[in-house]
KOLMILO-5673 format. One line per 3 residues: their letters; for each residue x, y, z of C-alpha. Coordinates in steps of 0.5 Angstrom, whole numbers, plus 500, padded with zeros to 3 digits. Layout:
KOLMILO-5673
a	X/Y/Z | ...
END
This chain:
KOLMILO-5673
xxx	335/142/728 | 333/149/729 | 329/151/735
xxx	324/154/729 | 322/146/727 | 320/144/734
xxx	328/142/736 | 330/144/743 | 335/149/744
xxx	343/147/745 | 350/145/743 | 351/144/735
xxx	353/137/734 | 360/138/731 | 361/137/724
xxx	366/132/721 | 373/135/720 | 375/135/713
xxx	381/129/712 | 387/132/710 | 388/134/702
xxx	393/129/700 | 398/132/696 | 396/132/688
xxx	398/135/683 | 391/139/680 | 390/137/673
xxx	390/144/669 | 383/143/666 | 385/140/659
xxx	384/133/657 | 388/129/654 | 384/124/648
xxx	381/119/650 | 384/112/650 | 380/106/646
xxx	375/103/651 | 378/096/654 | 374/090/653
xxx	369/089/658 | 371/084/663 | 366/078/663
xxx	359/080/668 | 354/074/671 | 348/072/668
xxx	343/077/668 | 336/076/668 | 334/080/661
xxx	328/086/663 | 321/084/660 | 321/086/652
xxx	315/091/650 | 311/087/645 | 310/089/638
xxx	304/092/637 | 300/091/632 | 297/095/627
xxx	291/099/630 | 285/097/629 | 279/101/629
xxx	275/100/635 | 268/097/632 | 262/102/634
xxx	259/102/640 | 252/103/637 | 253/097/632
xxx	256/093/638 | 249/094/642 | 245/093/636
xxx	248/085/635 | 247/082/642 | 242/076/642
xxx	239/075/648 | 243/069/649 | 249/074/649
xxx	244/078/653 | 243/073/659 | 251/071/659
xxx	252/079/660 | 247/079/665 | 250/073/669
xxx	257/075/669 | 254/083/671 | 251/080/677
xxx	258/075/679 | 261/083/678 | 257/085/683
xxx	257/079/688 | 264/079/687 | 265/087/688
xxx	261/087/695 | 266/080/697 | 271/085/696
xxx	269/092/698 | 267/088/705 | 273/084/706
xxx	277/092/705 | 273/094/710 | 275/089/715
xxx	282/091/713 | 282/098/714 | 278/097/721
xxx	284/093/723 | 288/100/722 | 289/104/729
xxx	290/111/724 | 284/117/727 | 281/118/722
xxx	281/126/720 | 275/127/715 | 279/134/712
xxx	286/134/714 | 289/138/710 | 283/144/710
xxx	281/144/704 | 273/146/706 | 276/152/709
xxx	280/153/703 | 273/153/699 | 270/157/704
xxx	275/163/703 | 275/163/696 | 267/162/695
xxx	265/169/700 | 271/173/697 | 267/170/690
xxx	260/172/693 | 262/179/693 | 264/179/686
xxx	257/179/682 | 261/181/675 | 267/176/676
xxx	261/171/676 | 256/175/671 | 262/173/666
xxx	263/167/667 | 255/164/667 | 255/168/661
xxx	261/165/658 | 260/158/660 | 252/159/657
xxx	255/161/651 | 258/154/650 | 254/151/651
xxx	249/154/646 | 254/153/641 | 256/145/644
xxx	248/144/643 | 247/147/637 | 253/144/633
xxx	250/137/636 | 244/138/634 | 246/139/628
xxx	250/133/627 | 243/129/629 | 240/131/624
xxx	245/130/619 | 248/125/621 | 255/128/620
xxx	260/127/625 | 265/132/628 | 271/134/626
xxx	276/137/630 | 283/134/629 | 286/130/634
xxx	283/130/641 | 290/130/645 | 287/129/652
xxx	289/122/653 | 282/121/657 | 278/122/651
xxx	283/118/646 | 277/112/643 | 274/116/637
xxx	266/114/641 | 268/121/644 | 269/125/637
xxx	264/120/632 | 259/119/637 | 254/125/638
xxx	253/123/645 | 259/122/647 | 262/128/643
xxx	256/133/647 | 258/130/653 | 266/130/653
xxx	265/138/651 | 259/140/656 | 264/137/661
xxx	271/141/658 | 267/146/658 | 264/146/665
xxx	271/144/668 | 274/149/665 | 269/154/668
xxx	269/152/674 | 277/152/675 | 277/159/672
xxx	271/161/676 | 276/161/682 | 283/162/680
xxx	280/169/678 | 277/170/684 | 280/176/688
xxx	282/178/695 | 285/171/696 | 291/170/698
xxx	296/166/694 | 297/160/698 | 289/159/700
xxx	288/160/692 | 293/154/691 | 290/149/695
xxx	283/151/693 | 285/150/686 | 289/143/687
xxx	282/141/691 | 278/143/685 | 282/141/680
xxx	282/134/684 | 274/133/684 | 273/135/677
xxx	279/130/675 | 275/126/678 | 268/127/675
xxx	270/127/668 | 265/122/664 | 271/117/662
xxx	271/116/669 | 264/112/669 | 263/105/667
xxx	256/107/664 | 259/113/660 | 266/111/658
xxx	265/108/651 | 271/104/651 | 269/101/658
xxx	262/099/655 | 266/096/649 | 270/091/652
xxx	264/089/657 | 259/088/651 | 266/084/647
xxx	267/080/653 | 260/079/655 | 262/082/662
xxx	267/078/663 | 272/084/662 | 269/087/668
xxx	270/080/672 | 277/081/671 | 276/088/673
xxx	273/086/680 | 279/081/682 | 285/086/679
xxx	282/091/684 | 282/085/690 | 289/085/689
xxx	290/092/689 | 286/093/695 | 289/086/698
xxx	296/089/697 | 294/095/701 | 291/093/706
xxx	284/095/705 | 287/102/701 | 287/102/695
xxx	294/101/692 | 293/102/685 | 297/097/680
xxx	301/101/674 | 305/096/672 | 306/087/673
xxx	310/088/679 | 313/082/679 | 316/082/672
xxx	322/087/674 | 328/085/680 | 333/089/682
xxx	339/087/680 | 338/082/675 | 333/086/670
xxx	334/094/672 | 340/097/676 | 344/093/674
xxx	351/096/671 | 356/092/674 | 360/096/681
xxx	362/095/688 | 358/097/694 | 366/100/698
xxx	362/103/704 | 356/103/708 | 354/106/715
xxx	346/106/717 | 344/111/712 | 347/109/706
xxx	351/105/702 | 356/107/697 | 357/105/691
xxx	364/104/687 | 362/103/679 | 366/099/675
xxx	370/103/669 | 368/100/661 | 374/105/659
xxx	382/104/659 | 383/111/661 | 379/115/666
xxx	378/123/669 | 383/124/675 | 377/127/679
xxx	372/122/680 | 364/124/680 | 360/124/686
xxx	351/123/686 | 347/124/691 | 340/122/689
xxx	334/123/693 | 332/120/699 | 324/119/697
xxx	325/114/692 | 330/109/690 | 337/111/685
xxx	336/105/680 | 332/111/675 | 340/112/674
xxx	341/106/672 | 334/103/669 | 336/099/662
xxx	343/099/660 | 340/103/653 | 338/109/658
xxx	343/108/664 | 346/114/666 | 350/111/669
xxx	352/106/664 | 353/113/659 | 357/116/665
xxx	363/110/666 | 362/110/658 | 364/117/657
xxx	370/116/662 | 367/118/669 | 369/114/675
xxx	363/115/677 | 360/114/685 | 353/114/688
xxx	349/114/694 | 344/108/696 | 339/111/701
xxx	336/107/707 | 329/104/706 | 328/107/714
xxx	325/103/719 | 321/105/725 | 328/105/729
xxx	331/111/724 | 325/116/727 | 329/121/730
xxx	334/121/725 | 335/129/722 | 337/132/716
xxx	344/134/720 | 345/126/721 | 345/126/712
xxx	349/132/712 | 354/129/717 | 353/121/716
xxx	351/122/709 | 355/128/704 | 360/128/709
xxx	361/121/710 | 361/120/702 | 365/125/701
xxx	371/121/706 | 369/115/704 | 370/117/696
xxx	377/121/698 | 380/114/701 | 377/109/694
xxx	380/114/690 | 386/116/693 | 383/124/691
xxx	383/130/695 | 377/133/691 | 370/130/686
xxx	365/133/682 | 359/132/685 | 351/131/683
xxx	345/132/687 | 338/131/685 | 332/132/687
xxx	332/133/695 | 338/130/695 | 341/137/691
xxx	337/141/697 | 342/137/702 | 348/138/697
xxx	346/145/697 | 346/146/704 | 352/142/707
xxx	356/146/701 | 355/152/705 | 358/149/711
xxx	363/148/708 | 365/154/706 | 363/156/713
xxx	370/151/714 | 374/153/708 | 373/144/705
xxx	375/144/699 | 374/137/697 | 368/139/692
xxx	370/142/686 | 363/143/683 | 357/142/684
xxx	350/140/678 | 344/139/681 | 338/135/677
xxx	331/138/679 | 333/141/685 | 331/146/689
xxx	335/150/694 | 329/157/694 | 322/155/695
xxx	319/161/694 | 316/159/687 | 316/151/689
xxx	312/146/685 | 305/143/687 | 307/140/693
xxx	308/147/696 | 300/144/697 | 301/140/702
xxx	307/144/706 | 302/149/710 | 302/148/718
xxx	295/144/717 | 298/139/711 | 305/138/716
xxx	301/137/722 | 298/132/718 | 303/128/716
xxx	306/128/723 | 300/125/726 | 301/120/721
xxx	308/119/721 | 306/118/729 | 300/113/728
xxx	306/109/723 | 311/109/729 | 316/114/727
xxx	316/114/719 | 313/116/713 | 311/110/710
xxx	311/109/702 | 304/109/700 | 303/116/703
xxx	308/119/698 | 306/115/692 | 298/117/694
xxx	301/125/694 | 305/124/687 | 300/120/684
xxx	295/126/687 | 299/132/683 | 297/128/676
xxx	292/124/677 | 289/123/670 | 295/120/669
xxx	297/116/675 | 290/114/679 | 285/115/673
xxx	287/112/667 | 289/105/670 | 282/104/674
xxx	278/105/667 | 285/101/665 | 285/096/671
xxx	278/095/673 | 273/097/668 | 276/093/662
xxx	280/088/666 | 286/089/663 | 293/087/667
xxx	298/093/667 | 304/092/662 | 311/090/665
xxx	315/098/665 | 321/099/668 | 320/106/669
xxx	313/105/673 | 316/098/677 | 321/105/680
xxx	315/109/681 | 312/103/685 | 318/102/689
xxx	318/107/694 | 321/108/700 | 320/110/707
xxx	322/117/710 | 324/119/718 | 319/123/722
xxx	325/128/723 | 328/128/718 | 321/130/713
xxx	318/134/718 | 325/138/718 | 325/139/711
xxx	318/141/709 | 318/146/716 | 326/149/715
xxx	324/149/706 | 317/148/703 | 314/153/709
xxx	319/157/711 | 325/157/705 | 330/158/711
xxx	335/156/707 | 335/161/701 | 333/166/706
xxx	340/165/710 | 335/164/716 | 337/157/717
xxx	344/154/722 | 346/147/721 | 352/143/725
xxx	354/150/729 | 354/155/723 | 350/160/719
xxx	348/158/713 | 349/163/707 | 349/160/699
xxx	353/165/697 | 358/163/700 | 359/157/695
xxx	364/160/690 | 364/153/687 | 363/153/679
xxx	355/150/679 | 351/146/674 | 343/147/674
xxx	338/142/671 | 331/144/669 | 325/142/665
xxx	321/146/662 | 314/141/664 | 316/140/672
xxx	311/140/677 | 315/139/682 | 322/142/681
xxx	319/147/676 | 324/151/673 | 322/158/674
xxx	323/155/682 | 331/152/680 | 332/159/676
xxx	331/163/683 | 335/157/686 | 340/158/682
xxx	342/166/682 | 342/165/690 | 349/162/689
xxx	355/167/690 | 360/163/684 | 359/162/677
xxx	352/158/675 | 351/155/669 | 343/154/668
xxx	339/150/663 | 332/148/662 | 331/141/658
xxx	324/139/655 | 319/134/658 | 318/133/667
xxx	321/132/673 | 324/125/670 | 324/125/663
xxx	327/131/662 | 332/128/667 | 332/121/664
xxx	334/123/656 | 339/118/654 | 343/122/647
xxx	341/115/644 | 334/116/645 | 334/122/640
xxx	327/125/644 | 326/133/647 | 331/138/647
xxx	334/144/651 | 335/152/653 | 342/154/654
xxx	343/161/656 | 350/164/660 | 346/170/662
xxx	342/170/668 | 339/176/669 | 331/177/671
xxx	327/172/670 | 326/165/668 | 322/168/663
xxx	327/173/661 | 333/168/661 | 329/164/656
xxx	328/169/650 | 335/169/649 | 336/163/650
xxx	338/158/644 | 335/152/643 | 338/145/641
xxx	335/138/639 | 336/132/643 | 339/131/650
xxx	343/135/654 | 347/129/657 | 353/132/652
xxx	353/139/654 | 354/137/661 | 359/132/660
xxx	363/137/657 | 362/142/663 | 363/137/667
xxx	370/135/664 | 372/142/663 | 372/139/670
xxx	375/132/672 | 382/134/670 | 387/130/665
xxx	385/121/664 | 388/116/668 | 388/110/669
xxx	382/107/670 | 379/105/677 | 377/099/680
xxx	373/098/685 | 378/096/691 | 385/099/688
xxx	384/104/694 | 383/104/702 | 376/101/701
xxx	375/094/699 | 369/091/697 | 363/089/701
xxx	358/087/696 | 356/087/689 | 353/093/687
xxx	347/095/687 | 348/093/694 | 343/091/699
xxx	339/097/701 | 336/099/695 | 333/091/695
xxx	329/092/702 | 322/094/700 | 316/098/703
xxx	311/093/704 | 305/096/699 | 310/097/693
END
């Protein structure tokens, strides 16, 4: 740890010598043809993952106005009766939340990460800008007379509006467009949320970090305010609750008891049946052998499903803040599955879920009990002197760092690198640079304090929920609590809910070293002894991006990629920060950029660039292959030094966060 980071001074720990190259003949880079695929052997029974349930034809909603047109009053009074057993019940739950989170210790902070001095700095840099304010009145009076006149018209006439398709998901029921009333009110709100982001993004004077949290805090308050956010002006929530005579919200009142119970007073909301997926029966389920383990990780050794396989075997080193298995969800999207298929001998890192005990652990014990570790341990299983390698997400920002020690140490047992949405620069990194100033980081580190040393799950799932909250916290509590419905069993969303655990040290390390100070692209940064550059790395790299992530953006990676001195492939892929990572070629979804040019900018490197349909998995695999070196027989799990200690997908994955 570097004293920049709070670290005292002192003796560097010693970094782990490079086991001795074993005497191999390296292949020349052609590939024989692949042999046939071998029959699999026979695998235990396995629980089948939840099958989403057909869907029946649409229906068209029945009109709101006509709903309230029928009622009788016995429906009336059965609505009545269920309202107040809402509310009573509602209070019951909010009471018992409140006794929960009385029992919690954590200070209360009413504004941690400085929001009000934010707003503040903006509002007087606006104050002396009279025109900026001038035009954006003008402009949002302007649509409102327009917005009035049109609806008035439709009032009179009884003509309805016709707009095409309205694509924010928020205002999907067709109340919104075929009801003047609503309709005048979701266009009054879009028109004031838009005036008023604009308002403070024009603003001048402002520097860009105060600029970013001022919007993100603004852009959370208007979110919050829309209309479809509200019982009372969400007409498929007015629907259900006339439908059911109430009822709806009933059930509504009990799924948010259970999600507060669930978080122990906080609000943990429920995105999908978190009961409906195990790990290791229905999700992560390609067949493989845990062959090490030490306090961080446990590694895992997949079994082949081809006769032949690449010499040189593939390393993956996933993120930490969450669990590997979004490799390895469903056999029919397993990246996993889709590697060992296309004749990779394929290795991966299982992360700890961190205990209380782990607090001091640090970024130089994953580098040194993490990468290096794995990296011996892969050189014993396979019997190689040299792996193709994977980093993703933070965990391509570790790779990224202890390939440069290496080059400082002249180990050569990594010969290329791909990294999937990860960032080495942080110059023009995603949305999280919010929360990455001093205030947001002393934050954290106070709750990490009151947690006993760590980050605990629901702090990070509460931060990423927070970067698209329309999405992640709004659309399930109209969802859950004002219809009453039950989320759908999805795997993708069981993994988003499953999170982990971080060590104080090692969170802190890399938000002070990366998101603040971006140490490492500007070579400031020193680990186990050495100085570290990027452009020691020589190695050939493979650079994945997606054109709609917000956490890993593309320009962000781009500029990562240029900070390396050896030969870089860069692509963009389409869709965020996972679907543009998760894309099997089966699925037929997306596309994605090729450019081997890398001058200028992202946007520069994105006129020339060629797009092609589908997934980019084929592209990189041909890459990659370029790189494994001839077909040999294949491995299996325990063929080398290491035997197995446990079927994959091992045990630390199993240890759950106690909110998820």
């Amino acid at each position: 740890m570097t004293e920049a980071d709070g670290g005292a001074p002192g003796p560097a720990a010693p970094a782990p010598k490079p086991a001795a190259k074993r005497a191999r003949k390296r292949a020349s880079g052609t590939r024989k043809p692949r042999a046939a695929k071998a029959e699999p052997a026979p695998e235990a029974v396995k629980t089948e993952a939840p099958k989403p349930t057909a869907k029946p034809p649409a229906e068209t909603p029945a009109r709101l106005n006509d709903l309230i047109m029928e009622q009788t009053a016995e429906s009336l009074s059965a609505l009545s009766s269920n309202l107040t057993a809402a509310m009573t019940r509602a209070n019951q739950v909010f009471s018992t939340a409140f006794m929960d989170q009385s029992k919690n210790t954590e200070t209360w902070q009413p504004d941690p990460l400085g929001m009000q001095s934010a707003l503040n700095d903006v509002w007087g840099h606006l104050a002396s800008q009279p025109e900026t304010l001038r035009e954006a009145h003008a402009t949002l009076w302007q649509r409102y007379a327009d917005i009035w006149e049109r609806h008035a018209g439709y009032m009179l006439t009884g003509q309805t509006p016709d707009e095409g398709p309205i694509r924010d998901k928020r205002f999907r029921d067709p109340e919104w467009r075929s009801n003047p009333a609503f309709s005048m009110l979701r266009e009054s709100y879009l028109a004031t949320s838009q005036f008023i982001t604009d308002l403070v993004e024009r603003t001048e004077g402002v520097d860009e970090a105060t600029k970013r949290k001022a919007v993100f805090f603004i852009k959370q308050a208007v979110d919050a305010a829309s209309p479809s956010n509200f019982l009372m002006t969400n007409p498929a929530a007015l629907r259900a609750m006339f439908q059911s005579g109430g009822t709806s919200l009933m059930k509504g009142v009990e799924n948010l008891a259970e999600d507060l119970k669930r978080g122990k007073g906080a609000l943990a909301i429920s995105q999908t049946d978190l009961d409906a997926y195990k790990v290791g029966e229905n999700v992560a389920t390609s067949p493989g052998k845990v062959v090490f383990r030490n306090r961080v990780f446990e590694l895992i050794q997949y079994a082949p499903s081809t006769e032949k396989v690449h010499e040189v075997p593939l390393l993956i080193f996933p993120p930490w803040i969450n669990k590997f298995y979004i490799l390895d969800l469903q056999p029919k999207n397993s990246m996993i599955k889709w590697l060992t298929d296309q004749g990779h001998t394929v290795f991966l890192v299982s992360w700890v879920n961190p205990g209380e005990d782990m607090a001091e652990v640090g970024f130089e014990d994953y580098m040194r009990e993490g990468i290096y570790a794995a990296v011996e341990a892969v050189t014993k299983a396979a019997n190689v002197d040299r792996m193709n390698t994977v980093g993703y997400c933070v965990g391509g920002t570790l790779l990224a760092a202890t390939l440069a020690h290496m080059a400082k140490l002249g180990d050569e047992r990594i010969q290329s690198a791909t990294f999937f949405a990860s960032q080495a620069d942080f110059k023009l990194a995603g949305d999280l640079l919010v929360f990455s100033d001093e205030a947001g980081i002393k934050f954290l580190e106070d709750k990490m304090d009151q947690a006993g040393g760590v980050l605990d799950a629901q702090t990070m799932a509460d931060t990423f929920n927070s970067l698209r909250s329309n999405d992640l916290i709004w659309n399930y509590v109209v969802d859950n609590y004002y219809i009453g419905k039950q989320p759908p069993p999805f795997d993708l969303l069981y993994w988003n809910a499953d999170q982990t655990r971080m060590p104080k040290a090692l969170h802190l390390f890399y938000l002070r070293q990366f998101y603040r100070d971006n140490a490492l692209s500007e070579g400031k940064l020193s680990l186990l002894g050495e100085k570290l550059s990027l452009k020691d790395v020589k190695i050939p790299i493979f650079m994945q991006s997606s054109k709609e992530d917000h956490i890993a953006p593309a320009p962000s990676v781009y500029r990562s990629a240029l900070s390396f001195g050896g030969p870089v492939e860069f692509i963009v892929a389409g869709s965020g920060h996972i679907a543009g990572v998760i894309n099997h070629p089966s699925a037929n979804k997306y596309q994605y950029w090729t450019n081997k040019n890398l001058k200028g900018s992202v946007d520069d490197w994105m006129a020339f660039a060629h797009e092609a349909p589908g997934s980019w998995w084929p592209y990189w695999d041909k890459w990659l292959g370029e790189r494994s070196g001839e077909d040999v027989p294949a491995r299996t799990p325990g063929d080398g030094e290491l035997k197995p200690l446990a079927d994959a997908p091992g045990e630390y994955v199993k240890v759950r966060s106690s909110s998820s």
